[in-house]
C-alpha positions in Angstrom: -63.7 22.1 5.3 -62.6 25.7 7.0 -59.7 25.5 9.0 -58.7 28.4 11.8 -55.2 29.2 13.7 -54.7 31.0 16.3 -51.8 31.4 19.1 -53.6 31.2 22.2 -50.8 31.7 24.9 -47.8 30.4 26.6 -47.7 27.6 28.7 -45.5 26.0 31.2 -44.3 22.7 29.6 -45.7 20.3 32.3 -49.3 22.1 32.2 -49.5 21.8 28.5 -48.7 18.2 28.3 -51.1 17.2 31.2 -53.8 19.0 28.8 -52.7 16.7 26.1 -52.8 13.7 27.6 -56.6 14.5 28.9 -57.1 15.1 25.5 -56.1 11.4 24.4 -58.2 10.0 26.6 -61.7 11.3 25.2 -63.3 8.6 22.8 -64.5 10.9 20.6 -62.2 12.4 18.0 -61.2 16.1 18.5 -61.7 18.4 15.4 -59.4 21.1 17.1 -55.9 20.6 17.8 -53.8 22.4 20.4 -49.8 22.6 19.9 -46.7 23.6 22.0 -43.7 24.9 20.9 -40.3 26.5 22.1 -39.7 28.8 19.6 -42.1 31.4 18.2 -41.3 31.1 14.3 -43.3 29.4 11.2 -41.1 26.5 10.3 -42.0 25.2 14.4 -45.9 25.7 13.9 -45.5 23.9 10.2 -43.7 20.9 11.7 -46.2 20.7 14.6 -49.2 21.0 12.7 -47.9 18.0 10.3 -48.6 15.6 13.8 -52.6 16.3 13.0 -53.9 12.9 13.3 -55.0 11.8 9.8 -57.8 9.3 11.2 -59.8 12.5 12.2 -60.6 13.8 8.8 -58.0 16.6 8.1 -57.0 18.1 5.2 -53.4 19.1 6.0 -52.8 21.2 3.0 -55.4 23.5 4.0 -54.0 23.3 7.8 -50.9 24.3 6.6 -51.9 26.9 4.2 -54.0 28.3 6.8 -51.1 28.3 9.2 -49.5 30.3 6.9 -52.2 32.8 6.0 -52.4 33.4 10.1 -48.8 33.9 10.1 -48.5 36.8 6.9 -51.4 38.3 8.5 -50.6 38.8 11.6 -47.0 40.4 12.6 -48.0 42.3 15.2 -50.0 39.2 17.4 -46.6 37.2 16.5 -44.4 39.9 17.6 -46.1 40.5 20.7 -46.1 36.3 21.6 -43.0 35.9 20.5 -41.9 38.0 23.3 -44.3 37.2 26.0 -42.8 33.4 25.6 -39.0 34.8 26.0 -40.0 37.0 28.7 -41.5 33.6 30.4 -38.4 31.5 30.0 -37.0 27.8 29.7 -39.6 25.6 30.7 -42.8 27.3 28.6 -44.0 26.3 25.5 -46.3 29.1 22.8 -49.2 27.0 22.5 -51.9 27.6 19.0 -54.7 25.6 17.8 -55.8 25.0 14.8 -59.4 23.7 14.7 -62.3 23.0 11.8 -64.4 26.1 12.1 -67.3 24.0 12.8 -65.8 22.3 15.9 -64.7 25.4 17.3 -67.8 26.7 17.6 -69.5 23.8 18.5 -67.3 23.7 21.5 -67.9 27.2 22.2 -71.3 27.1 22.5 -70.8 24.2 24.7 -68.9 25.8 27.0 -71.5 28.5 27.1 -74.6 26.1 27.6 -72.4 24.7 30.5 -71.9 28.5 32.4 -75.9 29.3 31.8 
């Protein structure tokens, strides 16, 4: 399985968990995963990503190693979120996902059939 991360923007804290909590409710089980945290640094996004749900089929070690290949890649996207969350202050959260590539685009091209 192919794993992607990805920060995806900040949030205010109440928005984000009001996404999450729709999420829970589906019946079927997600393949991409959306997190929140306060602090723009690797060690946060590891210990987040460790909350994947195990019943939907994840291979952590490759979530984590692919966390981590997003985050030596990428200084300049981390640099620039790490100051768009300061900049939007307390009660915000840097939210990422990390999906299976599959799922992604699934839900892509979902969205897509949906705006035709």
């Amino acid at each position: 399985m192919e794993y992607t991360f990805d920060i995806v923007g900040v949030s205010p804290v109440l928005y984000f968990f009001d996404h999450q909590q729709q999420n829970m409710q589906k019946s079927q089980p997600q393949r991409i995963e959306y997190f929140g945290t306060d602090t723009c640094t690797l060690d946060a996004f590891l210990e987040s990503v460790e909350s994947v749900p195990a019943s939907g089929g994840w291979n952590l070690d490759q979530v984590v190693d692919t966390v981590i290949e997003f985050w030596l890649n990428n200084a300049e996207s981390i640099q620039y979120w790490k100051t768009r969350l300061k900049d939007a202050g307390r009660d915000n959260l840097l939210v990422a996902r990390v999906a299976d590539i599959k799922a992604l685009q699934a839900e892509f091209e979902s969205l897509l059939d949906k705006n035709l």
